[in-house]
N, C-alpha and C positions, 0 to 999 in steps of 0.2 A: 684232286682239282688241278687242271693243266695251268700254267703260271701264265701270264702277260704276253705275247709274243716280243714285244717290245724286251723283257724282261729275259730272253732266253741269250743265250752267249754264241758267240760266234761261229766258236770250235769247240770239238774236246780238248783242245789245247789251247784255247784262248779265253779267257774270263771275262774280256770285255762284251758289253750286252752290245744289242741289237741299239737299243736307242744311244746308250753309250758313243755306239760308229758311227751310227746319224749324225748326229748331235759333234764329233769331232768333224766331220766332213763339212759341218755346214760352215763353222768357225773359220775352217781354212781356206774356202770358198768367199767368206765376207774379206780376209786379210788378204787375196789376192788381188794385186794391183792391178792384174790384165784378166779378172772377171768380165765376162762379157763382151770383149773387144775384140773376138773375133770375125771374120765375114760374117755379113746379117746378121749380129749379135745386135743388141739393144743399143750398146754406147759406141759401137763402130758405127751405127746408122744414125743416132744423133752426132755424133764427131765430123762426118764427111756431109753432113746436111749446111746446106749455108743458114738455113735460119730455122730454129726452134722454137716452136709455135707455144702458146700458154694462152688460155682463158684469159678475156679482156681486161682489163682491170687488177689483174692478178700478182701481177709485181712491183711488190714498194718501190715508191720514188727510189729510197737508200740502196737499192741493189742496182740502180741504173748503171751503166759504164760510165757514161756522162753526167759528172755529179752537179754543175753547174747547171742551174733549172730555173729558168723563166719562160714565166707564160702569161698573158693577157688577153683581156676580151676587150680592150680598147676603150673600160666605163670609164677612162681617166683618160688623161694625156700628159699629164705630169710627168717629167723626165724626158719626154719627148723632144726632140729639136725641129720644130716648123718650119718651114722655107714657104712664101708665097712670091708672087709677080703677076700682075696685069691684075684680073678679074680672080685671080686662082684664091682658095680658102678651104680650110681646113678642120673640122670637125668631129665632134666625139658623140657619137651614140649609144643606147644603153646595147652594150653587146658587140660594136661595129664603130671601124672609126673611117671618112670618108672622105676622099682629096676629091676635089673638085677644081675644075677651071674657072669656072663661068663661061658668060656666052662672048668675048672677045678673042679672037685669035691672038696665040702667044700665052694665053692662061696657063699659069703656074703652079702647081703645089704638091712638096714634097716635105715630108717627116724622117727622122732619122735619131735612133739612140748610138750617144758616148761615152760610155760607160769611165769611171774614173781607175775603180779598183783591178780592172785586169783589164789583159787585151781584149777588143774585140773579136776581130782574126785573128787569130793566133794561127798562123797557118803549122805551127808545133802539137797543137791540139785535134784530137778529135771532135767533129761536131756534128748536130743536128739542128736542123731549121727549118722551119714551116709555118706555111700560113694561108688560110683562105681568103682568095681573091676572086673578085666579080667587078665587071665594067660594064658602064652603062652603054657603051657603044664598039664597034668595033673596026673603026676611020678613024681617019682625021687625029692623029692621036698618039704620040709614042711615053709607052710605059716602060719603068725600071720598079726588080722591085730583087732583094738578094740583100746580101752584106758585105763588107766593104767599100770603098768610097765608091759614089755613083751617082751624086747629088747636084752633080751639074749638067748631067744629059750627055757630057762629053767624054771625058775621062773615065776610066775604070782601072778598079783594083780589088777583085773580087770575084764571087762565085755571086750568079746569079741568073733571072728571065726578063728577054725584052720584048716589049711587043709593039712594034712599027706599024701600023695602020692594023693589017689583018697579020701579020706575019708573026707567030710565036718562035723563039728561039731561046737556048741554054745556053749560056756563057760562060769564060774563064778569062779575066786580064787580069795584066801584070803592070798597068802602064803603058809600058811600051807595046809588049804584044797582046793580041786579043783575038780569042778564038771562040766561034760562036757556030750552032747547028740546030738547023730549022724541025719544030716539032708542029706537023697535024695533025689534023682530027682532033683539034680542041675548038668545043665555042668558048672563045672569051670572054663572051659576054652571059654564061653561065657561073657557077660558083663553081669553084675547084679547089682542090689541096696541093699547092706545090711544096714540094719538102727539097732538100738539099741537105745529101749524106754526105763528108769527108771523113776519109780515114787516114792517119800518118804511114801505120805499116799495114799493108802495101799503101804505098801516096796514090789515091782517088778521089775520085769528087763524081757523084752521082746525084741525077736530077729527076725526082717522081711526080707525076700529076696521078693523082688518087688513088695512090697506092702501087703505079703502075711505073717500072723504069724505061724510062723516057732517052738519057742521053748518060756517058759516061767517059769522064778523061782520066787518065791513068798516065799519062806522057804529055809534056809539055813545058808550058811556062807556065806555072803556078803564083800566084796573087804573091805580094809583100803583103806580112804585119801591116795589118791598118784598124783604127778604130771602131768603126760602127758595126754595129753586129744585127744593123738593121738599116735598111733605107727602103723608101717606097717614094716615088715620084712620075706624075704624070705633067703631061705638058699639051695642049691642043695644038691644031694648024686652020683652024676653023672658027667663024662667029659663032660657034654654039655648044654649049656648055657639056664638058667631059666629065667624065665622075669614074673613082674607083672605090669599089667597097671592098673593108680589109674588116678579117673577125677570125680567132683562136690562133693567134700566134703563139708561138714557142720556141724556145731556143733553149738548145743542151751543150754545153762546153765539157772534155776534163778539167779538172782542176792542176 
């Protein structure tokens, strides 16, 4: 009876078996540190990929980079900071929360979280932020909406999107300076997802509407430490009533 192939030795001068050498080559193969890493190898083509893709849903909150996790669908308003003037009011829907002017020129209404236990920007920290926004009109009208302060229409300190009648644009102030670059081919007055990526190393700040990169600063003057790790505020120039509709915010901080 011929024995196992597996089971047969090497050499006549070797007694180690067939699966024996398999079996040590595959060991030395897992303990190597630069398995795989070479050109078009598996983990050189994940390593030089900027983003490695996974099934939706697939990765625990606990494995995020950004362990700091808030998120709302606006059923509350609790914690919230409201701001109204003229005709302007502010509202919470099941799902959607909704600043309005009313119909007076000069209508006002803006919302904004301040958080007590950490910074909001922390311009130290990496972050992620996003939120769907829809406007009922696209005149007569300027919207803020980002984090940092930005609650007076005038002033900025922060990363964020403005939109002056029809004109969308990304931003970056610091107070003093402020630097801002015009994005089309958006209707504003459809839904969309604007998110806003910063990262510390490399220092960036990257601006997406639905998934898509939009604007990017890398060099500059970068915002100061400031509170809010949210604002959203509209403002009319018109007798007739403005609205923005806000639904699935989120915000990711390091710890």
């Amino acid at each position: 009876m011929l024995p196992n192939w597996g089971e047969l030795t090497k050499a006549q001068d070797n007694s180690q078996t067939i699966v024996e050498a398999i079996n040590e080559l595959i060991t030395a193969h897992e303990t190597d540190n630069e398995s795989h890493m070479g050109a078009g190898e598996s983990i050189e083509n994940h390593r030089i990929n900027e983003v490695i893709d996974h099934p939706a849903g697939s990765v625990p909150v606990d494995k995020f980079a950004n362990a700091r996790f808030i998120t709302t669908a606006f059923e509350s308003l609790a914690g919230w900071l409201d701001y109204s003037t003229g005709t302007g009011y502010i509202e919470s829907q099941l799902g959607s929360a909704n600043l309005r002017t009313g119909a007076t020129s000069g209508g006002f209404g803006a919302m904004n979280v301040v958080p007590d236990g950490f910074i909001g920007l922390n311009i130290n920290k990496a972050f992620f932020w996003r939120a769907m926004v829809k406007l009922s009109h696209n005149v007569n009208q300027t919207i803020h909406f980002g984090l940092g302060y930005m609650i007076d229409g005038s002033d900025y300190n922060g990363f964020g999107f403005k939109i002056v009648n029809g004109t969308l644009t990304a931003f970056m102030g610091d107070y003093t300076n402020l630097v801002s670059t015009e994005i089309s081919g958006i209707n504003i007055t459809e839904a969309h997802l604007y998110e806003i990526r910063y990262s510390v190393v490399p220092q960036k700040v990257e601006f997406y509407i639905d998934g898509v990169l939009k604007v990017t600063y890398d060099t500059g003057n970068f915002p100061e430490n400031d509170d809010p790790y949210a604002n959203f505020m509209i403002l009319n120039s018109t007798n007739s009533l403005r609205a923005m509709y806000l639904t699935d915010f989120m915000y990711q901080q390091e710890r």
